[in-house]
N, C-alpha and C positions, 0 to 999 in steps of 0.2 A: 504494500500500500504506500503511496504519499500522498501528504497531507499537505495540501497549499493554500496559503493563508497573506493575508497584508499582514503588516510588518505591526500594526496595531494590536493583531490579533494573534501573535506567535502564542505567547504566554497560555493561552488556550489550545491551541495548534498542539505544544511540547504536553501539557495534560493529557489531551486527547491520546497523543500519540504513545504515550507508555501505557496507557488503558490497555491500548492495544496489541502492546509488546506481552505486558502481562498476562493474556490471552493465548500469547502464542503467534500473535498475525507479525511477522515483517513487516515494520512500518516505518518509514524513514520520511521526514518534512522537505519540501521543495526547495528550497536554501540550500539542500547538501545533498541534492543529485541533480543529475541533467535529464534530459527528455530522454536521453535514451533508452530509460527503462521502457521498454517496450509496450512490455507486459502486461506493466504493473496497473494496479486499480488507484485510478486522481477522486483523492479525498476533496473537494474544495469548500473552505470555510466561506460563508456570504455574510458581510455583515456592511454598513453602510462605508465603511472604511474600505473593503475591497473594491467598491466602486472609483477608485480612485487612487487606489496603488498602483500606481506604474508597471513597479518590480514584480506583482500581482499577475495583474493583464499581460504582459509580457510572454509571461511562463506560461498561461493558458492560449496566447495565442501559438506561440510553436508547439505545445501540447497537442493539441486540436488538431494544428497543419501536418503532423506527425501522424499522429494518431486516431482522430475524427473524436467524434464523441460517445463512444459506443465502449469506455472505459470508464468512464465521468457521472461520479455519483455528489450529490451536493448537502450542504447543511446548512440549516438556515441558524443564525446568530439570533437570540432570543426569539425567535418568530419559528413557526411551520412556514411559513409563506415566503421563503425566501428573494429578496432581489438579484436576478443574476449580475454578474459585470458583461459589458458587453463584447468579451471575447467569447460566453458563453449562451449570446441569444441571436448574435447576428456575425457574417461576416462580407468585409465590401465586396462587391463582383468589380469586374475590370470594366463595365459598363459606368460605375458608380453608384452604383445601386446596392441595397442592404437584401443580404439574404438569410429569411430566418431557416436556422439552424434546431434541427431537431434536439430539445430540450432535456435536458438529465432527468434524472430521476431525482427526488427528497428524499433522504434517509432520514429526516428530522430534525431535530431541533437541539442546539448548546446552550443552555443557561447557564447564570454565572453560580453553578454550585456543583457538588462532586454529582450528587444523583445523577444528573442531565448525563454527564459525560460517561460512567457508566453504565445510564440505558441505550446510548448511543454506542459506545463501543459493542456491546453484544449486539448489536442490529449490524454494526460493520463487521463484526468477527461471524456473524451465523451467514452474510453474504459471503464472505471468504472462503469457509468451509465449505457453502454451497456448491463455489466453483470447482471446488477441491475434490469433489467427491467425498466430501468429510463431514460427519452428524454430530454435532456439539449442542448439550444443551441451551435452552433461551431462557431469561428469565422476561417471558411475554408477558405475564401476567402485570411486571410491573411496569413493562413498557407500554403497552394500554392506559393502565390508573394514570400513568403521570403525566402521557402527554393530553394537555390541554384540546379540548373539542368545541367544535363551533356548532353551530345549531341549523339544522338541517340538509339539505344536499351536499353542504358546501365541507361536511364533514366526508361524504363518501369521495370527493374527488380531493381533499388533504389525503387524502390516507392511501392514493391510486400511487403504491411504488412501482408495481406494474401489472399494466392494465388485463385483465383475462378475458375471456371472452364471454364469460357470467356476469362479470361489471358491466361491458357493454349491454349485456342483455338486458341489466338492470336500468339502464341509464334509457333506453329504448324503453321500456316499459314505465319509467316515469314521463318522458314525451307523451307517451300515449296518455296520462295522467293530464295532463299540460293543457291538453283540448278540453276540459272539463273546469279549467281553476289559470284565471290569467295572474295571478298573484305567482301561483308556483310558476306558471311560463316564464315569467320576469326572472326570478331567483334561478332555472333551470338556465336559462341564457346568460345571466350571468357570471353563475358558479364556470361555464362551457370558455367563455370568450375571454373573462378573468384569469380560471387557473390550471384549465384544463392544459393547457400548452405546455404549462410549466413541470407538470407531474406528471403526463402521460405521452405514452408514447403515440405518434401520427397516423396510426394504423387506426386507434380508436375516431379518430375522426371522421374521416374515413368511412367508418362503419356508420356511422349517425349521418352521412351527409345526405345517402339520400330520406332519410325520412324526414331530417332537419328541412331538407329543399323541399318534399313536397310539400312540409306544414306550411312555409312561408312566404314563400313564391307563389303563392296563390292567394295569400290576403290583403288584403289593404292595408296601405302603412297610412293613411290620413288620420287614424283614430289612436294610431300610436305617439307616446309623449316623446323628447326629444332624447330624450337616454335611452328610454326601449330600442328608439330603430337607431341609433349608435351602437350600441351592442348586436343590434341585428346585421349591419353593415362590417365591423369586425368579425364577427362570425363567419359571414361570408367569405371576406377576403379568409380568416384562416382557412377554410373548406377549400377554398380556391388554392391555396399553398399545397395543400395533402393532396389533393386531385394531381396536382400538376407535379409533384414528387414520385405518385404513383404511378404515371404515365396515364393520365386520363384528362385530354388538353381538353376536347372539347365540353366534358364536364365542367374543368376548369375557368375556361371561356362564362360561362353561365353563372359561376360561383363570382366571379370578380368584375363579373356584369350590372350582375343583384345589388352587390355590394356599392358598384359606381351611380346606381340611380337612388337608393338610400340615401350615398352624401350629399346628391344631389340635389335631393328633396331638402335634407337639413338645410343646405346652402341655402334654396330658396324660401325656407323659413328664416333664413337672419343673414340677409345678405351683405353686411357690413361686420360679419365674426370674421376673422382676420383666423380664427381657427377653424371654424369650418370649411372656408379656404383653404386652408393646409391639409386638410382631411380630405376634403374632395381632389387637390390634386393630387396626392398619397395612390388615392383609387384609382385616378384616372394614370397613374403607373402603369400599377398592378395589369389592368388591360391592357396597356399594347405591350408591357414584358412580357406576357404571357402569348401575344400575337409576335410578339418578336420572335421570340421562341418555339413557336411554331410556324413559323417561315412564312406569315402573314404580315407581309411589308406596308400595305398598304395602311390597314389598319392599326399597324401601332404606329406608322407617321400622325395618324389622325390624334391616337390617344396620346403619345407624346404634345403635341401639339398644345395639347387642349393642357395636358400638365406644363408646359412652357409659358402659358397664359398665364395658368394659375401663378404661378413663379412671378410673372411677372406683377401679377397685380398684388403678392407678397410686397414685391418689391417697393411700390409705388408706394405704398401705404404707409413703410417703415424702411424708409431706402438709410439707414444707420445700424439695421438688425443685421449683424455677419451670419445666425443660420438662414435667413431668407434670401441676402446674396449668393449662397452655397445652392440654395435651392437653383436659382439661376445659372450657375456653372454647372452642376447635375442635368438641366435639363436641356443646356447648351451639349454637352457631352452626349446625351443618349440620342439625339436629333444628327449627330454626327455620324456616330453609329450604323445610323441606319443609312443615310447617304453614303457610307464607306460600303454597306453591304448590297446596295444599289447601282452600284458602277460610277458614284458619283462624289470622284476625292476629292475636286478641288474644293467642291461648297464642304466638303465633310473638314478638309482642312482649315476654310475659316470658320468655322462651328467647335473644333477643336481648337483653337487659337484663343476665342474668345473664353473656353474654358478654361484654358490656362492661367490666362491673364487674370480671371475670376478668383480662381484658388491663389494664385501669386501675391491677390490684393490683402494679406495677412492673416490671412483663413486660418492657414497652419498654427500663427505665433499667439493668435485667439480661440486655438484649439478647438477649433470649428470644425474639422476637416484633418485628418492623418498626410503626413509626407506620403503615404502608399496611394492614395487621391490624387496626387499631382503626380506620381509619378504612372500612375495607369493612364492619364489623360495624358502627358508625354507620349507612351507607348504609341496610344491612339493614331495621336498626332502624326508623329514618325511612319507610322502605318500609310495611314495617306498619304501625307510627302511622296513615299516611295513607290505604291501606287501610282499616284501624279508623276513619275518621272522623275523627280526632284532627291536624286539620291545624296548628294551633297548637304540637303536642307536636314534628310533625313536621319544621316549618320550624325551631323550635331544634335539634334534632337531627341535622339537615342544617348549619347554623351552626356546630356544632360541629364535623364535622365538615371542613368550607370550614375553618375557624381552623387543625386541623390541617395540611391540609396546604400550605396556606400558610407554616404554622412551617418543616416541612421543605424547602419551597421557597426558604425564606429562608438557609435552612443550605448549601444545595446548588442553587446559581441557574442556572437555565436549564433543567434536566430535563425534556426534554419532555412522558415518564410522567406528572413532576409537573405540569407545563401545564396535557396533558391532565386529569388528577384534578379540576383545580380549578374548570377553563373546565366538565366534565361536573356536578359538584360546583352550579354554578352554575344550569348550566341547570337542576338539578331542584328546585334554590332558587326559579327562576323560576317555575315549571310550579306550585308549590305557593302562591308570592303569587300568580299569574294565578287561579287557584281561590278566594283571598281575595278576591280584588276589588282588589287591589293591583297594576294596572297598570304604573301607572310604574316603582316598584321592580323590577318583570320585564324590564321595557324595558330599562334600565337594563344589569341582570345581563348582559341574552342579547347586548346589544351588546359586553358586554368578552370576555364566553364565545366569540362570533364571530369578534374579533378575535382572537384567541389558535388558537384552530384554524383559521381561514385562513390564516391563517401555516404553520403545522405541515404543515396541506394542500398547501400551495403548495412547503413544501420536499420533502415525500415527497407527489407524489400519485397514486402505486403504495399507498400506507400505506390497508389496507381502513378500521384501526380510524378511523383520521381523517375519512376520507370520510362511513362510517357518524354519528359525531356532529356533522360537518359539516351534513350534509342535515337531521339531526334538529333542530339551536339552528335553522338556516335557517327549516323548519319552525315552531317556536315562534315566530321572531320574524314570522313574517308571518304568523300568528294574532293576536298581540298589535295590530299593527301595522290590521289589519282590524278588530280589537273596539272600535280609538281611531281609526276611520276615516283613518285613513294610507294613503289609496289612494296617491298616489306610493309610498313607501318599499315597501308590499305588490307593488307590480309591479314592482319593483326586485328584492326577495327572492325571486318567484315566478319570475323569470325567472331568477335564477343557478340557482333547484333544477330547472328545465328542463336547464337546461344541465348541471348534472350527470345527469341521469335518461338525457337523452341519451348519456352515456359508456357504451362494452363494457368488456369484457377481453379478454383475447388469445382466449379462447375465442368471441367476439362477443355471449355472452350473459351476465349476472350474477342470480341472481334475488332480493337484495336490492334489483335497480335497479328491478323492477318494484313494490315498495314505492314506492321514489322514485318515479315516474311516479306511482303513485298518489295520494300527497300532494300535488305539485307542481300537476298537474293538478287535484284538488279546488278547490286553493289559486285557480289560474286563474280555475273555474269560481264559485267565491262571488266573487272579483272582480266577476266577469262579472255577477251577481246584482244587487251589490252597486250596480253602474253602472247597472243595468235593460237591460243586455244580455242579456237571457231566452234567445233562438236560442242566443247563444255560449255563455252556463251548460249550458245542453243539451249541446251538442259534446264540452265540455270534460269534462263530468262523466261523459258516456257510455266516455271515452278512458279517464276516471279509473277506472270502474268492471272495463275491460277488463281494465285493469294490477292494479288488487287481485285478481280472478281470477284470474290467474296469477300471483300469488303465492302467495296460496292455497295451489293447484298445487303450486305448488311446497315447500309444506311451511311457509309462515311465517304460522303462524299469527296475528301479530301486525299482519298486515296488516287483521283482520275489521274493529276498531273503525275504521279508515282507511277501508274499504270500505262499511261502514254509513253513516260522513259523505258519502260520496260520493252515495249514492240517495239521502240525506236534500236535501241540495242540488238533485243533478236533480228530486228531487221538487216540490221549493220553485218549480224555475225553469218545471216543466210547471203547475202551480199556476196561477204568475201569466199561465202563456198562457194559463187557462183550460181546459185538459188536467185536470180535476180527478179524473175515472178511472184516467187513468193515473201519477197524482202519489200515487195512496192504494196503486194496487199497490207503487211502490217504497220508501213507507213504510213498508207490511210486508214486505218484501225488507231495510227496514234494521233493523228489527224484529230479524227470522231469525238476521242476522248477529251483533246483538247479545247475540241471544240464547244463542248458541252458543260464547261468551268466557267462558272458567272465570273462578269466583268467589277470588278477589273483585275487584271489577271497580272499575276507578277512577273516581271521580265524575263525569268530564267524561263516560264512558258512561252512566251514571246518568243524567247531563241531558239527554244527546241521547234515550234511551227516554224521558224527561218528555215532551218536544217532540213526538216521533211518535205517543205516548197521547192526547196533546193533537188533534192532523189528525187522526186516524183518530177522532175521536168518544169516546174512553174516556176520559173526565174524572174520576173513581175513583180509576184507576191513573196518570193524569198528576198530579192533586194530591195520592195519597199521595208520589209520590218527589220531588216538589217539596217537601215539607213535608221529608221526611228530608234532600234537601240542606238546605235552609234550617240543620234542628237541627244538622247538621256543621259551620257556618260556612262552608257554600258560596257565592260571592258574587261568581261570573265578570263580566263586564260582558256578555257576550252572552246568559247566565243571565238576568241581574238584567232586562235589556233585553226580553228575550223575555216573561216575566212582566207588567214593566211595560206593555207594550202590548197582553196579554192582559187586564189590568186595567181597564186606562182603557178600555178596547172593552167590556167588562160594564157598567161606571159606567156608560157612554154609552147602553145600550140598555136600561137598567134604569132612568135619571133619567124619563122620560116617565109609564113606569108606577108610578114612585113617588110623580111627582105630581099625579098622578091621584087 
């Protein structure tokens, strides 16, 4: 076990924690280990002082980024009803936006007396044993009498450490109650939107959503006061959350719909609340994240839209309030977003510029806003730039944002989050000199970016996030590694991302891994090329092609450009067998794939469509896009090299007849 606690509340933390030594349980305080315990079960004390420990939140957020929350049990400091800190209710997305995080459970309650701490240690020492396979008696009877009870419903959902599927039933069968007694409905709704989140786990909501949806989507909110349909609006949006965690968009859609015409309505009951304002564009998030996320572009521009107003008439009202200017840079940033994922960087750039400039305006030093805010909206930025062409604008911009979090790294050393930021940070540092023609500097990067998440990897390598940018730096470096003929170091790197492609999961399948396989395998096959091993580029790249089709399949789109390099390769390698029919069909097979990559499409696809314009005879269209990298400062070495001995082969068969 550890036990993590503000620096106020040690003194408590160190009781606790021998309770538990006493017992028998390993228990060691957050102070004197690192996140690497794996393992271990995070005790976390809540008391109003954790909300504002630093050294606190810290440790729970690389806790978390490590680990998730599915080891995190909590205690509330004089209270049942603990407040979490918000490393453990929300975390930001790279959009800017808060996502709640599926809620721990309450082991109860610390009072300032021995009793507390000893009915709480046998509640953490009988979950211990649970895990253990191990039957320790409880002394329940007095863990009952002494914790304090509340009066009515709001007693059965304190008491939800984890929810069964008999509490649901029961919670269902007071609903059904609820139609008969608007009194209890009011307490049923707000025992549900209150504290249900906090004690149970999302499954249970889940279960209640649709009887919750048919009871109230079908009645009339005009006769409701203005608390009832605020609770009924929260409700919603949480249903809306659990749907859409479950994979149930369109439900979802519906949930966060309900929920947006609710604030609605308050709005237009008190259209100068400056909070119902906030409330309604909250909502009107919630809908186009969710259309976002379901590849409904149109309609979260709309619902954005309408939360960009709201922002703004924040703004006008109280244009000296730093959270309503943040709201402004949030909704400048999600409006970007979605022009970056619409083929449209340059507006997504000045959309992202303006949010910069918003967080820069001392958001951070007002603690309005985290340096991880400015520095996602950098990424953004940089995103588009490069995008747009503007690779120069981009690699500063990227530089900036590396310098960032570096600072905070330097403030708070070890954070893996932060690691991770900087080693990712890195690689797209690289990715952007490899596009320069700046080799070495790439090298360089992706070797230190390797080294830092191998590490990370090697301590969690259950951690998806880690894996995922593992494979991908591996990836870049043995591209790199390939375009500066590094055949050792490339068969070095080709062969570790083998070896991860080969990993399952518990389930025996992953369908990111068949991305992996597919690059790993690519990677093989230009090896293969590369040595004039022609037959084995064949093999390799037929493997490669298989595993991008089921991914495909499987829905990641992100696999195409991966998959077009692969036929471009076998193409390459039935070429030089002299297979010259069947090397032009899979050029246009890499064509297809290319083709079928929403714009706007990054330049190293642009080059490879250069190359297959080129084989397939269309000289037109291979030296118009050759000409437009050129104007972007595009200047890969495998570019530059393909050209070049496209050249000297014209010179060559043009000298004769010229001098003639």
């Amino acid at each position: 076990m550890i036990i993590a606690a503000a620096n106020a509340d040690q003194a408590r933390a160190a009781r606790l924690r021998q309770a538990l030594l006493d017992r028998g349980v390993r228990t060691v305080l957050s102070t004197d280990v690192g996140v690497a315990e794996k393992k271990a079960r995070l005790i976390v004390m809540c008391s109003p002082a954790a909300l504002k420990c630093q050294t606190l939140n810290n440790f729970l957020e690389d806790f978390t980024w490590s680990n998730g929350m599915r080891h995190i049990r909590v205690v509330g400091m004089e209270t049942e009803r603990p407040v979490l800190p918000m490393a453990l209710r929300a975390e930001r997305r790279s959009n800017g936006s808060f996502w709640t995080l599926p809620q721990p459970p309450v082991l109860g309650a610390l009072y300032n007396d021995e009793t507390s701490v000893e009915v709480l240690a046998d509640e953490i020492a009988h979950e211990a044993s649970a895990d253990a396979g191990i039957s320790i008696a409880r002394t329940l009877a007095t863990s009952i009498a002494y914790r304090p009870l509340a009066t009515g419903l709001a007693v059965a959902s304190a008491m939800m450490l984890g929810v069964t599927v008999w509490q649901a039933d029961q919670i269902s069968a007071y609903q059904d109650e609820a139609a008969e007694a608007q009194a209890f409905t009011s307490r049923l709704l707000t025992d549900i939107t209150e504290n249900l989140p906090q004690t149970a786990r999302q499954e249970t909501l889940v279960r209640l959503a649709d009887d919750l949806t048919r009871a109230y989507l079908n009645t009339s909110v005009a006769g409701l006061s203005d608390d009832e349909l605020g609770r009924r609006a929260r409700l919603f949006n949480l249903i809306g959350e659990a749907r859409d965690i479950h994979g149930q968009p369109e439900q979802a859609r519906e949930a966060f719909l309900a929920a947006y015409e609710m604030t609605e309505a308050l709005l237009a009951r008190s259209p100068n609340s400056l909070q119902r304002v906030y409330d309604h564009a909250q909502s009107a998030y919630w809908v186009g994240n969710q259309a976002y996320r379901s590849g409904d572009m149109a309609t979260a521009e709309t619902y954005m839209d309408i939360y960009a107003d709201m922002a703004q008439t924040l703004n006008a009202r109280e244009p000296d309030n730093p959270s309503y200017r943040a709201e402004l840079g949030y909704a400048a940033l999600n409006l970007g977003v979605i022009d970056l994922d619409t083929g449209n960087p340059v507006s997504a750039t000045a959309l992202f510029e303006e949010a910069v400039d918003i967080f820069e305006s001392g958001l951070i030093e007002e603690r309005v806003i985290g340096p991880g805010d400015l520095g996602n909206t950098l990424g953004w930025l940089a995103d588009a730039q490069r995008d747009a062409g503007a690779l120069n604008e981009a690699l500063e911009t990227r530089e900036r944002e590396l310098a960032l979090y570096r600072q905070e790294l330097e403030q708070t050393p070890g954070l893996s989050r932060l690691r991770l930021k900087v080693a990712h940070t890195q690689g797209e540092i690289a990715g952007i000199a490899t596009d320069m023609g700046q080799d070495e500097r790439s090298a360089d990067l992706l070797d230190e970016a390797l080294d830092t998440v191998s590490a990370l990897f090697a301590e969690a390598p259950e951690n998806n996030s880690y894996g995922r940018h593992y494979v991908q730096l591996i990836y870049q470096r043995a591209r790199v590694a390939l375009s500066r003929d590094e055949m050792v170091r490339a068969q070095l790197l080709i062969g570790e991302a083998r070896r991860l492609a080969a990993r399952t999961n518990e389930n025996g399948e992953n369908d990111t891994l068949y991305l992996t396989r597919t690059w790993a395998l690519t990677l093989a096959g230009e090896l293969a090329f590369r040595a004039g091993s022609y037959e084995t580029a064949v093999l390799e790249t037929t493997q490669a092609i298989s595993a991008g089709e089921q991914a495909i399949a499987n829905g990641k789109e992100v696999a195409r450009s991966a998959l077009a390099h692969a036929y471009y390769i076998r193409g390459e390698a039935l070429s030089a067998l002299g297979r010259q029919g069947e090397a032009e069909t899979l050029y246009r097979s890499a064509l297809n794939q290319l083709g079928m990559i929403a714009e706007p499409r990054r330049l190293a696809a642009i080059d490879l469509e250069a190359r297959l314009y080129w084989r397939l005879g269309d000289i037109a269209q291979a030296m118009q896009a050759r000409r437009a990298l050129e104007g972007r400062g595009y200047a890969s070495r495998d570019f530059v090299a393909f050209w070049n001995d496209i050249d000297q082969g014209n010179t060559a068969q043009a000298a004769p007849y010229e001098g003639g």
